[in-house]
N, C-alpha and C positions, 0 to 999 in steps of 0.2 A: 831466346829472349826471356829475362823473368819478369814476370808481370805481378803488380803490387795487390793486395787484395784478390786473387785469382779465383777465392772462395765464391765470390757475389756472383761471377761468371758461370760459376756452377749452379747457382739459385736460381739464376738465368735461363740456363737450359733444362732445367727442373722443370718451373714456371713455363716454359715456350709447350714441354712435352706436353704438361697436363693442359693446357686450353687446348690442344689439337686433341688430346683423350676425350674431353669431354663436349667438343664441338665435335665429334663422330658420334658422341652417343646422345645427342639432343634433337640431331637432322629427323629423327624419328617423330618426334613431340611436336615439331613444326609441319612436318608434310603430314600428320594423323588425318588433320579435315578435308587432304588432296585423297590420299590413300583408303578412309573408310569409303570412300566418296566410287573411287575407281572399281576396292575388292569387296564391298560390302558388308566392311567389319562391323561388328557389333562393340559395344564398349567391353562385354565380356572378352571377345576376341582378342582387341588390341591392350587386357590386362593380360591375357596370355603368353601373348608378344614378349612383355614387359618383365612375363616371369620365366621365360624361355632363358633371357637375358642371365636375371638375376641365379638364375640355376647354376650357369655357366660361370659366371662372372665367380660363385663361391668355391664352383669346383676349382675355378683359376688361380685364385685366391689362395687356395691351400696348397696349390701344386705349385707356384709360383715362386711363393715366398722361400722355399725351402732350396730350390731350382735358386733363385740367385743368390740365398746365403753361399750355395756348393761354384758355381762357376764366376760368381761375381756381378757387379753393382754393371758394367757395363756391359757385360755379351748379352747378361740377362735382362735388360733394359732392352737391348737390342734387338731381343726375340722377340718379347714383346709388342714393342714397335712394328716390326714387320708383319706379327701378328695379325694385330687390329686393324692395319692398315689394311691387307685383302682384305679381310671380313668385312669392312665400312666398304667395300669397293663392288662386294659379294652383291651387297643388297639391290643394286640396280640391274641383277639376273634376275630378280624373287618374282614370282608370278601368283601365289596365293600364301595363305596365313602357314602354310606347314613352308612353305620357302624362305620365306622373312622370319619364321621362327628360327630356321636352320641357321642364317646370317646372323640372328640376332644373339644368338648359342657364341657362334664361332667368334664374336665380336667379341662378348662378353670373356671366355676365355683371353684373347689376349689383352683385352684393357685392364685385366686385372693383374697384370706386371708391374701399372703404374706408381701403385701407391706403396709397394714393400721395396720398390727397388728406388724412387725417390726419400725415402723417409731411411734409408740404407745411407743413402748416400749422404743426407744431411747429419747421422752420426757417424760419419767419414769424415767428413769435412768443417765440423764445427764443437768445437764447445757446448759445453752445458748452459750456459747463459745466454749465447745464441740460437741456440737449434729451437726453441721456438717461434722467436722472428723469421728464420730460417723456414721452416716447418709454414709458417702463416704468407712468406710472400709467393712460394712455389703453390701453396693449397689455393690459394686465388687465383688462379690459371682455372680451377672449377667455374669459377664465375666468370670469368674473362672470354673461354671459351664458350660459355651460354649465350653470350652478347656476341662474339663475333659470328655463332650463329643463328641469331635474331638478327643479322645484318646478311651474313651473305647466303641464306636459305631462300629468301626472297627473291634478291638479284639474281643467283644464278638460274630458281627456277623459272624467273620470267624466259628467261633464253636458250635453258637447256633444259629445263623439265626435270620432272623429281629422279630421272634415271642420273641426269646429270649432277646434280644435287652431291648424289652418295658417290661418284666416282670422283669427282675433283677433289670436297672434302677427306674421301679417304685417301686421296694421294698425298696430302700435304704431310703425311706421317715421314716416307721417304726424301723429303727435304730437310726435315728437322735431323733423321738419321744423318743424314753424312755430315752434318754441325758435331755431333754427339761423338762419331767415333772418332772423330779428329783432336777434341778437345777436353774428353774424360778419361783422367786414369785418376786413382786414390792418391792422397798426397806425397805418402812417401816415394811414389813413383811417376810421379810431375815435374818433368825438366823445368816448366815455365814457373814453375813456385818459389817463392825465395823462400830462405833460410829462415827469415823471420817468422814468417804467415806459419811455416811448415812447424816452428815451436809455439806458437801463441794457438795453432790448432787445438795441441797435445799437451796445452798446459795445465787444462780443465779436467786433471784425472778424481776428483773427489767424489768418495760413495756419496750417493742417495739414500736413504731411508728408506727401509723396502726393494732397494734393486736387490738383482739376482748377481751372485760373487761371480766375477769373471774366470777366474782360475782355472775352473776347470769347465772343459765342453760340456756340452746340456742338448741331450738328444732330445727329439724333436717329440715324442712321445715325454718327456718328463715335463715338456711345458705348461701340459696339460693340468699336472699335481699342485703348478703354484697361485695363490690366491691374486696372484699380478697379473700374470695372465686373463684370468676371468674377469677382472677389473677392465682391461681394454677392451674386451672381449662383450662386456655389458657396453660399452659407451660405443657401441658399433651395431652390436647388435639392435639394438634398439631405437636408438638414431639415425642411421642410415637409411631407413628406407623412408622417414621423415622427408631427408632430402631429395629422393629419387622422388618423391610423390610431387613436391615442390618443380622437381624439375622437369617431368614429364608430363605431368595434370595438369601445370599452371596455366599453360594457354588455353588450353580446353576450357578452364574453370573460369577466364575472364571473355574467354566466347559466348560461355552458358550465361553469366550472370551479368555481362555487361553491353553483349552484342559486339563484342573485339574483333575485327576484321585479321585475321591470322595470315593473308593473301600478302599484304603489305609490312612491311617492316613498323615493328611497333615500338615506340619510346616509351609505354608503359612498362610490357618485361623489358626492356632494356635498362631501365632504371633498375628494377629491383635486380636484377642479378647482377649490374653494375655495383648496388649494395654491398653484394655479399664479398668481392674485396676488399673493400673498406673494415669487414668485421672481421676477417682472414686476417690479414695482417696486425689489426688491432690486437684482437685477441692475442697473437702471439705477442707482442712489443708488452701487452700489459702482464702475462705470467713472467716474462724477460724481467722488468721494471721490478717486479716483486721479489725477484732474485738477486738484484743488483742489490736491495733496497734490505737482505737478509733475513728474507723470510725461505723455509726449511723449502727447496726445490717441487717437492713433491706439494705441499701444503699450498703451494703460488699456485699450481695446475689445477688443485681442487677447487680452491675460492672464484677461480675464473669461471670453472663448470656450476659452481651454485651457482652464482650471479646469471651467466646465460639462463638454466633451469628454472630459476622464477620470473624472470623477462620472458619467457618462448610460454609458460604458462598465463601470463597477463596477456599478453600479445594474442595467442593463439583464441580466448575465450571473447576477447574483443574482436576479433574478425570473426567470429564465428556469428555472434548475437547482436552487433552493434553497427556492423557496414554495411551503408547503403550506394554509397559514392563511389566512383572507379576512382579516382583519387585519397581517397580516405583507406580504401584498400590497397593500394599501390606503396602508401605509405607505411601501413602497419607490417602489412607482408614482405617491402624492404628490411626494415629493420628486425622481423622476425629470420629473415634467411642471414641478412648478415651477422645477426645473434648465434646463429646454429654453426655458422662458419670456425667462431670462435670455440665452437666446442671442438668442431672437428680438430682444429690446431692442434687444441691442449690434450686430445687424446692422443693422437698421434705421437707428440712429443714427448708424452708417459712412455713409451713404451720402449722410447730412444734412453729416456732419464733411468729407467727400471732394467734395462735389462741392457748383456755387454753387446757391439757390434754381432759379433759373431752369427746371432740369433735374432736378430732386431728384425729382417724381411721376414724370418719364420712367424716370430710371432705377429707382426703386423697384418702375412699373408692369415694366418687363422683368425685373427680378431676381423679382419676383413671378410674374411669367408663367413662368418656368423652375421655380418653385416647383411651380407647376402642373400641370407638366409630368409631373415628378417626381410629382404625386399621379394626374396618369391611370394612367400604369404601376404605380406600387405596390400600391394599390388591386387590380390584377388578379393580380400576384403573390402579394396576399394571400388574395384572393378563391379560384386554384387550389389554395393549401395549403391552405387549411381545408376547400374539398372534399375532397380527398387524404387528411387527418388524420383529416376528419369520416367517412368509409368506414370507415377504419380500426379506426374504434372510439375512436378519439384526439385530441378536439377540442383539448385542453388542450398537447396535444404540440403542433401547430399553431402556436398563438398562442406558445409559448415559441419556437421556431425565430424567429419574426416579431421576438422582443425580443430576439435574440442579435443579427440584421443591423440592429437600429437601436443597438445598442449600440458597434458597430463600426464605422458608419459618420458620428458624429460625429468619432471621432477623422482621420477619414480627410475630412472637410470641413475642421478647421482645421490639417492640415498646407497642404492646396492652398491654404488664404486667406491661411498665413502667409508664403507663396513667393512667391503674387502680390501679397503688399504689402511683402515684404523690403526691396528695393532700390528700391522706390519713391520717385520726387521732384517737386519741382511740374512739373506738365504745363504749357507756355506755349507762348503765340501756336499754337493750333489754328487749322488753316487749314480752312474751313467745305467 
């Protein structure tokens, strides 16, 4: 049977994948005040945890992306999946901090299939004037998945306990698989696709400014040489562990400073990472919007990122010095994740618009793997202030210092991206 639009189906199970990706990897953020509680972590400890993760997650990252250029958007998808799925399931063996490190290791390895082999598929599957909307509805499954685990961390632990917790969540990986292998193959080799959908894909062959020539293959080592690459490569590195702090620390940080009962299902984060869909999608629709509208593809992705980088810098220096109310913070820190969301899109979609399929999970996986990087160290950074603060008597001072340097340092990621993709032109005849 052909099915009309069969593309959105595919954004669909993009979207389903990533909220299960990262409702495995939040379960940890929610159970921290059961678990320091049980193994007597320290906050040092549980940044350890966090960069155990992020180690893994880089090395996955690099090994990943290159792993599904070579076998493909679906088996590699599929390893993945299975992946992370034991490793979320590992965690209700862990008995001490080097056990839940091991789990959080082997997690981190497979969740980072997620984002080269969905951001693969959406330039598979879509147009250049799409694959940001594209790019922005599947990227909100990050938030989606926050929130349905701010819902069901709660309920399950009241009845089966934090063991239970990690084994349901990590099963629900294996449901989504067998949706997945039934319903993805690339277009040209989708019975359910019409003819139409299958030409108005393919009809979007026009250079970008600054992509890399498709013509010839581009080993995985010359990616290195091009200034596009480092351009994605800064909007990750530098960013991401922004959002991992956001997304790990948040509950902690409205525990400290608001007295947040974390036991209970909370409509506070539930709001703000309910936000961050809202700017997921936005963000894409508004670089889309700027394309329709004939402005240079690349130049639409940039404008978006300035605009987020001086909102995340107002935002950020305003929670830092000016919130007193768990409401007032609820609100600014909404709108600041759902601002960061929109960055994530437009990076991502760079890297779809700059460079030909072939190579898009490579480089996503290495610009992902610096992200990574970026989250081992911060993490520890984070981890020594809040011990520091937390002496002090001043947990709250802490976490505001923490939102002064993520505030500062978007602006300071899209001046470098907008340097390294200024003078950029098409890259031809790469010699392997």
């Amino acid at each position: 049977m052909k099915i009309k639009n069969y593309r959105w189906i595919i954004v669909t199970l993009l979207f389903t994948g990533t909220v299960i990706n990262y409702l495995d990897r939040q379960v940890i953020g929610l159970l921290k005040p059961t678990l320091e509680v049980e193994f007597d972590w320290s906050e040092t400890d549980f940044a350890a945890l966090m960069s155990a993760f992020s180690f893994a997650y880089a090395i996955g990252l690099l090994i990943s992306g290159k792993f599904i250029d070579k076998v493909g958007t679906k088996i590699g998808y599929s390893v993945a999946v299975v992946a992370w799925s034991v490793a979320g399931m590992a965690h209700a063996a862990a008995k001490s901090v080097v056990g839940f490190g091991i789990a959080r290791a082997s997690l981190g390895i497979g969740e980072a299939g997620n984002f080269p082999a969905a951001v693969k598929a959406v330039s598979e599957w879509f147009p250049r004037k799409e694959r940001a909307l594209a790019t922005g509805i599947f990227n909100s499954g990050t938030a989606v998945g926050s929130v349905v685990a701010l819902i069901l961390v709660p309920v399950i632990m009241q009845s089966y306990g934090w063991k239970g917790v990690f084994m349901i969540t990590g099963a629900l990986g294996f449901v989504w698989l067998a949706f997945w292998l039934v319903l993805y193959e690339i277009p040209s080799r989708q019975k359910r696709l019409t003819k139409e959908e299958l030409l108005y894909i393919e009809s979007d062959k026009d250079d970008v400014a600054g992509s890399v020539d498709s013509k010839r293959s581009i080993s995985w080592f010359k990616l290195f040489a091009l200034p596009q690459t480092w351009a994605v490569i800064t909007g990750k590195l530098l960013i991401d562990p922004i959002f991992w702090f956001f997304g790990i620390w948040l509950p902690s940080y409205f525990s400290a400073a608001f007295n947040l009962n974390l036991k209970v299902i909370s409509p506070e984060l539930m709001i703000i990472y309910a936000a961050t869909t809202i700017g997921s999608i936005a963000g894409g629709y508004f670089s889309s919007a700027l394309i329709k509208k004939g402005w240079p593809t690349l130049r639409a992705r940039k404008g978006v990122l300035f605009f987020v980088a001086v909102l995340e810098l107002i935002l950020m220096i305003a929670i830092a010095n000016f919130v007193t109310d768990k409401w007032v913070a609820v609100g600014l820190i909404s709108i600041a994740v759902a601002v960061h969301q929109a960055w994530a899109t437009n990076v991502f979609t760079m890297a779809s618009d700059m460079f030909p399929k072939e190579v898009v999970s490579s480089v996503v996986g290495i610009a992902g793997m610096s992200g990574a990087v970026g989250g081992i160290l911060f993490p520890l950074l984070v981890g020594v202030i809040l011990d520091v603060y937390k002496t002090g008597g001043n947990l709250t001072g802490g976490y505001n210092l923490i939102f002064t340097i993520c505030g500062i340092t978007y602006l300071i990621a899209w001046i470098i991206i907008h340097f390294l993709t200024k003078d950029s032109r098409k890259v031809t005849k790469l010699t392997i």
